[in-house]
N, C-alpha and C positions, 0 to 999 in steps of 0.2 A: 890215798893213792890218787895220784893226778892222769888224768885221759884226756886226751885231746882227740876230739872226735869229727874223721871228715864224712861229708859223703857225697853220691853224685858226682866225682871228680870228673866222667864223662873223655876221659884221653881216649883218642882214635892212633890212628895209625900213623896219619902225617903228620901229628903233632905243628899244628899250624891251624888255620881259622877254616870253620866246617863248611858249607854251603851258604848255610844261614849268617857267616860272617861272627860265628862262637869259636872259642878259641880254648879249651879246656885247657890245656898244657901250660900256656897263655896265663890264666886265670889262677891253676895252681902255684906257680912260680912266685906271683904276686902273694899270694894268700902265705907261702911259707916266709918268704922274705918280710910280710910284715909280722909274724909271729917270731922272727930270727930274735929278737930280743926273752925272748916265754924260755928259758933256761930248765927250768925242774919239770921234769915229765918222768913218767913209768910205762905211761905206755899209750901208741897211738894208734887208732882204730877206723879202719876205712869204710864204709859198709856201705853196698850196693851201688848199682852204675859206675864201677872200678872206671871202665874200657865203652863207652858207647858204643863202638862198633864191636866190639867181643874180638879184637885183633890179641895177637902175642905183643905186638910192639906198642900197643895202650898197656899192656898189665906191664911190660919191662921198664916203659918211662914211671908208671907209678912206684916200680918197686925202687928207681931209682933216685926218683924225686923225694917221693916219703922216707926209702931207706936211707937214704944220706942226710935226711933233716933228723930222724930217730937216732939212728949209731951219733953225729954231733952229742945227742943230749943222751946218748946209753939207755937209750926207753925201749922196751920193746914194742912191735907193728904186727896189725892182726890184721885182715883183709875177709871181709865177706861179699858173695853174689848181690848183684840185685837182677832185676827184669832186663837191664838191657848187658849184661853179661853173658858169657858162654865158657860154659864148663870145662871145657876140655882145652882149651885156652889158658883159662884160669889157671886150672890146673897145672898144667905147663909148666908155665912160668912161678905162678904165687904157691903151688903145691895146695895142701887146703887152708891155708892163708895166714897159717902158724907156722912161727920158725922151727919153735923144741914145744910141738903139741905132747901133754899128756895123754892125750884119746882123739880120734880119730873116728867119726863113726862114714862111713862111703854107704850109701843105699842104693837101692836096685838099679834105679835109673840114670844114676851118677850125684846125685842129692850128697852134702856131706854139710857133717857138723863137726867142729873139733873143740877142744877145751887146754886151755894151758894157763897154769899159774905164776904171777907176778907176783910177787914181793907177801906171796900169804893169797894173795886175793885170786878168784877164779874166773878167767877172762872166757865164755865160750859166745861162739862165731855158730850159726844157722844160716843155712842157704834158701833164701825167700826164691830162689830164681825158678817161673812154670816157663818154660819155654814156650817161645810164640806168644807169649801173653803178654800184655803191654804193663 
């Protein structure tokens, strides 16, 4: 099984360069385009800091950026919390970060872990995300 593994993508809302003159959106774009050549994938895996600001419009450019670079190569994209995400958000938009999850576990305080299988293999996604905690 081939994974291509990102993380800290850090997309905000404006999708344009942050205070500091950081540019996630920026950054990703480059980083797919120079992997546009990587053809054989199963499955690609986002994990933590999706959205730095915990916006909907960071997690719809991720879904949109990584989803159109996964569907090109038929892989599937799994998407997990980190610290600077926001659950309900996430949620939203990324659902729990599986497209055709097997298991789904949601815990009390919005905490979720999900599980879904690729090609035999078993892909599951944990939410690191303590709110307010850096």
């Amino acid at each position: 099984m081939k994974i291509r593994h990102l993380s800290d993508t850090h997309l905000d809302r404006a999708g344009g360069p942050d205070a500091d003159g950081t540019d996630g959106t920026a950054a990703l774009r480059r980083m797919l385009a120079d992997f546009v050549h990587l053809r054989d994938l199963d499955a690609l895996v986002v994990t933590g800091d999706v959205a730095d600001d915990g916006s909907r419009e960071g997690y719809a450019r991720a879904r949109e950026l990584v989803g159109g670079y996964a569907q090109e190569r038929d892989a599937s994209v799994f998407y997990a919390t980190g610290n600077h995400d926001e659950r309900a958000a996430f949620s939203e938009v990324l659902g729990c970060g599986h497209v055709r999850p097997d298991a789904v576990y949601d815990g009390s305080e919005g905490e979720r872990a999900a599980a879904s299988t690729v090609d035999g293999w078993r892909v599951v996604t944990l939410d690191s995300l303590m709110p307010g905690k850096g």
